[in-house]
C-alpha positions in Angstrom: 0.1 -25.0 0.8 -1.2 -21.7 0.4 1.4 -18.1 0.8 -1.0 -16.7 2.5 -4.4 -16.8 5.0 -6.6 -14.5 4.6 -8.9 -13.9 7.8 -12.4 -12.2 7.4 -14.8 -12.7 10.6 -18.3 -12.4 9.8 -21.4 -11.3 12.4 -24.6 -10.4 10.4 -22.6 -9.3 7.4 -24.6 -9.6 4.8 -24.7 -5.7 3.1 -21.2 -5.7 3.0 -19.5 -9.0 3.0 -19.7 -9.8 -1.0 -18.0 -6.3 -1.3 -15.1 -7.7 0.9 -15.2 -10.6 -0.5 -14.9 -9.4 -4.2 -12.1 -7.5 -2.8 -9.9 -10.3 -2.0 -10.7 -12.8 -4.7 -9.7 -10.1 -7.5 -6.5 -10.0 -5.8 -3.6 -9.5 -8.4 -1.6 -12.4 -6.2 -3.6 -15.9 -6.0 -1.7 -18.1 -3.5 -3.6 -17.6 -0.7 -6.7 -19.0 1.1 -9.2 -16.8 2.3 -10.9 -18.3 5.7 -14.6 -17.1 5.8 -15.4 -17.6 9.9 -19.0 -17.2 10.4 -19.5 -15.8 13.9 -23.1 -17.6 14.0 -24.7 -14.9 12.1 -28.6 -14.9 11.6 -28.9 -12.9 8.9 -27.7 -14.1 5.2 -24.0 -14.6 5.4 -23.8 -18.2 6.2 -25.3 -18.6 2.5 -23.1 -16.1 1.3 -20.4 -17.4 3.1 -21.4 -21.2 1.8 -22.2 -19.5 -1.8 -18.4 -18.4 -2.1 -16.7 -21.3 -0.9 -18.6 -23.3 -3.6 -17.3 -21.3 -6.4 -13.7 -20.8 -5.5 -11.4 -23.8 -4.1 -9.3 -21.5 -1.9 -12.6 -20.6 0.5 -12.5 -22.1 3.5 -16.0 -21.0 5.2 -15.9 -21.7 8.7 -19.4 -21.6 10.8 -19.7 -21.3 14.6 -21.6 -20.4 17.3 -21.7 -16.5 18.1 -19.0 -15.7 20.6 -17.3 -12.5 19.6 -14.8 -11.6 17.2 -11.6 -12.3 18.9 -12.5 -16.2 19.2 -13.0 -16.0 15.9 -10.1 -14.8 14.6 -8.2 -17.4 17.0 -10.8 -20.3 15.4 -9.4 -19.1 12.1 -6.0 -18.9 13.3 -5.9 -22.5 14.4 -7.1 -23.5 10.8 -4.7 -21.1 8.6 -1.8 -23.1 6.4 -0.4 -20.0 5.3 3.4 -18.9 5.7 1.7 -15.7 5.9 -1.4 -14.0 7.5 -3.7 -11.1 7.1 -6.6 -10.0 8.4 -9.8 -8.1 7.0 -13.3 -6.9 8.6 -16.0 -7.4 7.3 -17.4 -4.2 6.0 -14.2 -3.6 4.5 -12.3 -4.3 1.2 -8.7 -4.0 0.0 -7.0 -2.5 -3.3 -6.5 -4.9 -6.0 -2.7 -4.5 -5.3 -2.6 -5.0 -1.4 -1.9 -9.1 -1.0 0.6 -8.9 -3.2 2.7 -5.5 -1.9 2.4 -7.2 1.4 4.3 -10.0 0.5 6.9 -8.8 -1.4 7.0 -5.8 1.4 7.7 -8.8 3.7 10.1 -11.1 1.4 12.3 -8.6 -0.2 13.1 -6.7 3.2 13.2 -10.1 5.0 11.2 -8.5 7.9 8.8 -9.9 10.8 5.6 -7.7 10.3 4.8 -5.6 7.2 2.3 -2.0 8.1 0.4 -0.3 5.5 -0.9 3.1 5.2 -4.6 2.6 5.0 -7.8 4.9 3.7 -10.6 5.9 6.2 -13.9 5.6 4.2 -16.2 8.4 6.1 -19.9 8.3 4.1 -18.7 9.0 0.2 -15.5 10.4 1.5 -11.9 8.7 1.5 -8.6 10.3 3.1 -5.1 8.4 3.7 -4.0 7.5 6.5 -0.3 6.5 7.8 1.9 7.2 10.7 5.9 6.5 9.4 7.4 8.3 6.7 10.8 6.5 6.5 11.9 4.4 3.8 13.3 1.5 4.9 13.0 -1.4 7.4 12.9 -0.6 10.9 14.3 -2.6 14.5 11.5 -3.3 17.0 12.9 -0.4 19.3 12.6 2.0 16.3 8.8 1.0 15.6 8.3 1.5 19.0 9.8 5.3 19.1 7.2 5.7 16.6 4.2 4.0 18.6 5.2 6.3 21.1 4.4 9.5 19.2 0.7 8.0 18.6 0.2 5.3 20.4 -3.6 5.1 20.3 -4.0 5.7 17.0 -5.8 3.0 14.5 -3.0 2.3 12.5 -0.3 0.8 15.1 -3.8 -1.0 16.9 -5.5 -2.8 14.6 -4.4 -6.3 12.6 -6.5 -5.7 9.1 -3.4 -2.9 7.7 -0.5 -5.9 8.3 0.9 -9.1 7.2 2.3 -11.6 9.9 4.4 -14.5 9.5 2.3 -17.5 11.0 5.4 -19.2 12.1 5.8 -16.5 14.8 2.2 -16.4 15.3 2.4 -20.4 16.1 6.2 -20.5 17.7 4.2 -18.2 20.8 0.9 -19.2 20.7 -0.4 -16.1 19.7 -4.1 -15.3 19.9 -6.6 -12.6 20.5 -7.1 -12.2 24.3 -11.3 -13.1 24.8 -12.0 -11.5 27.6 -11.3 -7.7 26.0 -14.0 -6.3 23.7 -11.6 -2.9 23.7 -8.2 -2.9 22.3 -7.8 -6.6 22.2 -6.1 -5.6 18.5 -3.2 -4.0 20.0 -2.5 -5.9 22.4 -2.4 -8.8 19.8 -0.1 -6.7 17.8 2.4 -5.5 21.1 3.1 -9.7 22.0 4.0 -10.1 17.9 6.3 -7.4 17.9 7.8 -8.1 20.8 9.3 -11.2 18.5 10.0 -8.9 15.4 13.5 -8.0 14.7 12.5 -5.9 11.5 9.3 -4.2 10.4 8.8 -2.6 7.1 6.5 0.5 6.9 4.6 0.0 3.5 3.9 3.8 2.5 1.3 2.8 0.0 -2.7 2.9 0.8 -3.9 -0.7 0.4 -7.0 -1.0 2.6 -10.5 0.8 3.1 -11.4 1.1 6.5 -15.3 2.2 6.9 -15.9 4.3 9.7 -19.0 2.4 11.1 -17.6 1.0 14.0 -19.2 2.1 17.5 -17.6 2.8 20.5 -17.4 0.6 23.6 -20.2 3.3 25.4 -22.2 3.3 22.3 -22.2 -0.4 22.5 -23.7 -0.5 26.2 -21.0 -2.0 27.9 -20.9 -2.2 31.5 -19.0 1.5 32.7 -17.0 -0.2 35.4 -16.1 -3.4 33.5 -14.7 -0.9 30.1 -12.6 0.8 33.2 -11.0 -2.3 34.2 -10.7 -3.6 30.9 -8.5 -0.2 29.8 -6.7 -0.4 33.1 -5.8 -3.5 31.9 -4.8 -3.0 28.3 -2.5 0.2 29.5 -0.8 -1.8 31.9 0.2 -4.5 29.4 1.3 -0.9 27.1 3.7 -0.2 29.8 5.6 -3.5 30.0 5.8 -3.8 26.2 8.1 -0.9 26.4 9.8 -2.2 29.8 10.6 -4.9 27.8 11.4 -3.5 24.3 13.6 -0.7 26.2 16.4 -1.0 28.6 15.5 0.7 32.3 17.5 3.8 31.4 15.9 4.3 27.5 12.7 3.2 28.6 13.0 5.9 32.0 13.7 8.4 29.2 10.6 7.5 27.1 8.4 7.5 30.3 6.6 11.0 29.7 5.8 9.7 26.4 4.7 6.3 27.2 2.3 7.8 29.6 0.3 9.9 26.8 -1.6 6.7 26.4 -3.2 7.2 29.7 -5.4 9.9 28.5 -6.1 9.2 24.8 -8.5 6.8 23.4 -8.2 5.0 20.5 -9.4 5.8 16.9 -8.3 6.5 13.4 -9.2 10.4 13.9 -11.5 12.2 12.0 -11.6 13.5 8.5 -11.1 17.3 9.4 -11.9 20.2 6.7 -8.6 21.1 6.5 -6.9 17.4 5.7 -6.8 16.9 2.6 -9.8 14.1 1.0 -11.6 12.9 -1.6 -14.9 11.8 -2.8 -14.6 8.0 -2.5 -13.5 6.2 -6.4 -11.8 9.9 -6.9 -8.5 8.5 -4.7 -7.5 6.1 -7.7 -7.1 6.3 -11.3 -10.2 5.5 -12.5 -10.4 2.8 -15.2 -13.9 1.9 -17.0 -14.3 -1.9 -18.1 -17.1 -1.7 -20.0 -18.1 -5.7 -21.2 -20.1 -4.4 -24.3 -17.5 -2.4 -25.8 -15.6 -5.0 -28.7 -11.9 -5.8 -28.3 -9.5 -3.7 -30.5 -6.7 -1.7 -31.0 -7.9 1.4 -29.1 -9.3 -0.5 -26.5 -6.5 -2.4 -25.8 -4.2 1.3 -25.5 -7.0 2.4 -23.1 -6.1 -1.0 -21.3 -2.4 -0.7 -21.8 -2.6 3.1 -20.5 -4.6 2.1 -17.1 -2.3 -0.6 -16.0 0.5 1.5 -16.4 -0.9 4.8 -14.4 -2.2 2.7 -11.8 1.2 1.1 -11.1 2.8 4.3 -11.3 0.2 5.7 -8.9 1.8 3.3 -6.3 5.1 4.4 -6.5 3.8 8.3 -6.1 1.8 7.3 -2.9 4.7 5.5 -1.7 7.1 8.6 -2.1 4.5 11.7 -1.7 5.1 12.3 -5.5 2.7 13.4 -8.1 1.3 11.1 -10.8 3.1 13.5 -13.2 6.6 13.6 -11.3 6.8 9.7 -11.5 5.6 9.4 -15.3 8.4 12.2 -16.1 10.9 9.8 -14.3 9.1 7.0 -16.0 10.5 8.5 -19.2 13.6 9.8 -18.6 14.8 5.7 -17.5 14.6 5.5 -21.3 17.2 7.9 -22.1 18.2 11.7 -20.5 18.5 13.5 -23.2 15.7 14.8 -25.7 15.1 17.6 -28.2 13.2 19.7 -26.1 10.8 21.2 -23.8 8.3 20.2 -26.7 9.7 16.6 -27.1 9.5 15.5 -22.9 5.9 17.0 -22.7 4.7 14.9 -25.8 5.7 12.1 -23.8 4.6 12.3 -21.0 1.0 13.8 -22.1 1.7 17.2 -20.4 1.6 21.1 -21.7 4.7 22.8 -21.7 3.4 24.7 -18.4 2.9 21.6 -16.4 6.3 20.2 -17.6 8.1 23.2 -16.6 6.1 22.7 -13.0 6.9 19.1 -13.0 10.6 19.4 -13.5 10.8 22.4 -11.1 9.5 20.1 -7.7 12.0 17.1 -9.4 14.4 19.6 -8.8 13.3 20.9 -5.3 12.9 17.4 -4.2 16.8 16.6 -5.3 15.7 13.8 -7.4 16.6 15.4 -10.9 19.3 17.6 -12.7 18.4 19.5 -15.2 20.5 21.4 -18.2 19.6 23.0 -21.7 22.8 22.0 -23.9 24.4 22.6 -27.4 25.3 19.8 -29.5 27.7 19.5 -32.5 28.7 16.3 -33.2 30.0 14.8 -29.9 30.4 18.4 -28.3 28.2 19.5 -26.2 28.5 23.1 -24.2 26.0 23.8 -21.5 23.8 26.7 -22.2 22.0 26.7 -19.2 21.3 24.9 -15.7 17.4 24.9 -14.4 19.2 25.6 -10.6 21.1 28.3 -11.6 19.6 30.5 -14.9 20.9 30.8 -18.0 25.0 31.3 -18.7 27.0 32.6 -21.8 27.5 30.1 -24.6 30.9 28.8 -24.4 33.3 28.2 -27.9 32.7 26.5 -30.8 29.2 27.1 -29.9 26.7 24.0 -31.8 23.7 23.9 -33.9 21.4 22.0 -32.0 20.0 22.1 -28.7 18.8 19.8 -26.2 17.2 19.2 -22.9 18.9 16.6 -20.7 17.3 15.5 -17.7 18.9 13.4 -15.3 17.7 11.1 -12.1 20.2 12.0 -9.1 21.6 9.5 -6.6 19.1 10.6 -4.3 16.0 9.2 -6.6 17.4 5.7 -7.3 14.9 4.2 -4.7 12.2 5.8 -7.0 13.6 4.8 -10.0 14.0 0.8 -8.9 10.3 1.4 -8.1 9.7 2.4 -11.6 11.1 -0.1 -12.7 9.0 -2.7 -10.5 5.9 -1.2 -11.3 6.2 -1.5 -15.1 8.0 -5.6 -14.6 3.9 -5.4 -12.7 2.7 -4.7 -15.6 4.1 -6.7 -17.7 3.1 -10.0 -14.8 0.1 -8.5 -15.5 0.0 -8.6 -19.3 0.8 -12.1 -18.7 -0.8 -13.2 -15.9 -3.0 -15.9 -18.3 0.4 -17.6 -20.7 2.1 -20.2 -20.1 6.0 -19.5 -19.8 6.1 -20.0 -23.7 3.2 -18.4 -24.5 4.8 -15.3 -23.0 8.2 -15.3 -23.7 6.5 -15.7 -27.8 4.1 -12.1 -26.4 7.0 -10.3 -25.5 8.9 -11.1 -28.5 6.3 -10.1 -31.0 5.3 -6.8 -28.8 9.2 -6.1 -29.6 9.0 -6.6 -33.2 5.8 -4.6 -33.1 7.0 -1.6 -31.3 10.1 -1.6 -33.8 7.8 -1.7 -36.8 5.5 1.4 -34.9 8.8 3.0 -34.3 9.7 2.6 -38.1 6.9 3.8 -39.6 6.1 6.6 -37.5 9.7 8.2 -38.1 
């Protein structure tokens, strides 16, 4: 059986759908099936649809008669083997990464519901999105403090930024309610929370959202039929937090609970002032050209790309810069190095930039950072970046150093270092056999002890 079920409802798809498609089958995690539910489309995408599932063994193309998109998620619900289930639109697509953070998210926290931070794709422009900022696992009544800050916005309502565990899903006969065309998302999500005792906040970008989606009075929906439909969907708002809340936390919530009255759902605009980028500009970009011939620089170019894309996940995840997490990166292989000149080198900065990078490392409280004099074994520090420089102390040394050093405070970064480049190596692998890559490992060692050789 398949880890996961992948959900993509289809109506009339066909511009976008191999795009979301693509998306999922280039996943970096493979044990899943992706369920392609044609919602009796009468353009192309039952082809397409038909045209996938003939390639790969893990499509399952499902074709029915047009009845909305909430029946067909439930269609594709009651056909998903997965222990796990995510869904996707359409005219969307995900990172390479996101199946796979998502389970792990969900496995190694041992939670109910994994969230994701998410990018809004506006025309050729592309801004993050995400609503928690905690590390950490949260209780239902926690996630629900933070619903209550923004409770209409995108990312608590919609099911395409989460991973659910299908047992839950099946235990209460959970499905999309088919008589809303507004909201039906959220209230979806509210019943499978009220069944979570943990959710993990994933603080890393993994989904592409385009903004094409119409509202229900752009759609031509019947004015007094959306009223009921809202006056229903905020009542059912309410009694999730009767029931999340005791009557005395949930009377002192009340003000805030009401703030869903008056705002209307959405993902909120990309304003001039938030910050955005032209859309491919959001990543590291990586250029696989098929004509260019296999060799040694090639393969660096390669090497170089996996690893800034890995550690480009665990900046987004802690609002550090590419350059903060590569200095970190480096310093997990030893703290102390010859100088200024020495750390740069490695991590492929100018002197300036290192200086800049090791100054927010230290206003973030994630590094400590000295000049020292060594003789022999003795060390005497010359000067601390916090404090300035200091007289020399006896038996003053010969050589100096730099020693940087990770505080308590950055271990969670550093254990995602560490994950990212263990990625990279899956990666490397990904095609070997167990012995194949144990014998890949064991001559990459060997190599980088002859590099190391020869180049000192």
């Amino acid at each position: 059986m398949p880890k996961v079920s992948i959900i993509v409802p289809a109506y009339n798809a066909q511009e976008t759908l191999r795009r979301c498609v693509d998306s999922i089958l280039g996943q970096e995690y493979r044990d899943f099936e992706l369920i392609l539910a044609d919602d009796g489309s009468t353009d192309d995408s039952p082809a397409i649809c038909d045209e996938y599932a003939e390639k790969d063994s893990r499509v399952l193309v499902l074709h029915k008669a047009n009845s909305g998109v909430s029946d067909t998620r439930n269609k594709a619900l009651d056909a998903a083997r997965g222990d796990y289930v995510q869904f996707l639109d359409a005219d969307d697509w995900i990172a390479p990464e996101a199946t796979r953070l998502l389970v792990r998210a969900m496995e190694e926290n041992d939670c109910d519901m994994v969230i994701a931070d998410f990018y809004r794709v506006i025309g050729n422009k592309v801004s993050r999105k995400g609503d928690i900022g905690t590390e950490g696992t949260l209780s239902r009544e926690e996630f629900g403090d933070y619903m209550i800050q923004n409770p209409s916005d995108f990312y608590f309502g919609v099911v395409w930024n989460k991973l659910y565990r299908r047992d839950i899903i099946d235990k209460y006969q959970l499905r999309m309610d088919v008589t809303l065309s507004w909201c039906e998302d959220f209230i979806f999500n509210m019943e499978y929370e009220l069944h979570c005792k943990r959710i993990y906040p994933l603080q890393v970008p993994i989904y592409y959202y385009v903004r094409t989606k119409g509202s229900l009075a752009s759609q031509g929906a019947n004015p007094a039929k959306v009223v009921q439909m809202k006056l229903n969907v905020i009542e059912y708002y309410n009694d999730f937090y009767k029931q999340v809340f005791d009557e005395e936390d949930y009377r002192a919530r009340r003000p805030d609970i009401y703030r869903f009255y008056i705002e209307s759902a959405g993902d909120g605009d990309i304003m001039p002032w938030q910050r955005s980028a032209r859309l491919g500009e959001e990543r590291v970009p990586v250029y696989v050209n098929p004509e260019m011939k296999d060799d040694a620089l090639l393969g660096l170019y390669f090497e170089e790309k996996l690893v800034e894309r890995n550690l480009e996940l665990v900046a987004s995840r802690f609002d550090l810069t590419p350059r903060d997490v590569r200095l970190l990166a480096f310093v997990r292989l030893g703290t102390v190095f010859s100088g200024r000149e020495e750390l740069a080198d490695y991590c492929g900065l100018s002197t300036m930039q290192l200086a800049r990078t090791l100054q927010r490392l230290l206003s973030r409280h994630l590094a400590a950072v000295e000049t020292r004099v060594e003789s022999g074994s003795e060390a005497t520090v010359v000067a601390d970046e916090t404090s300035g420089p200091g007289p020399l102390g006896a038996g003053t040394a010969k050589v100096k150093v730099l020693v940087v050093t990770p505080t308590e405070q950055a271990q969670p970064v550093m254990e995602a270092i560490a994950q990212a480049l263990r990625d990279c190596d899956r990666v490397r692998c990904s095609s070997m056999d167990e012995d194949e890559a144990n014998r890949y490992r064991s001559d990459r060692r060997k190599a980088l002890e002859s590099m190391r050789r020869t180049l000192a």
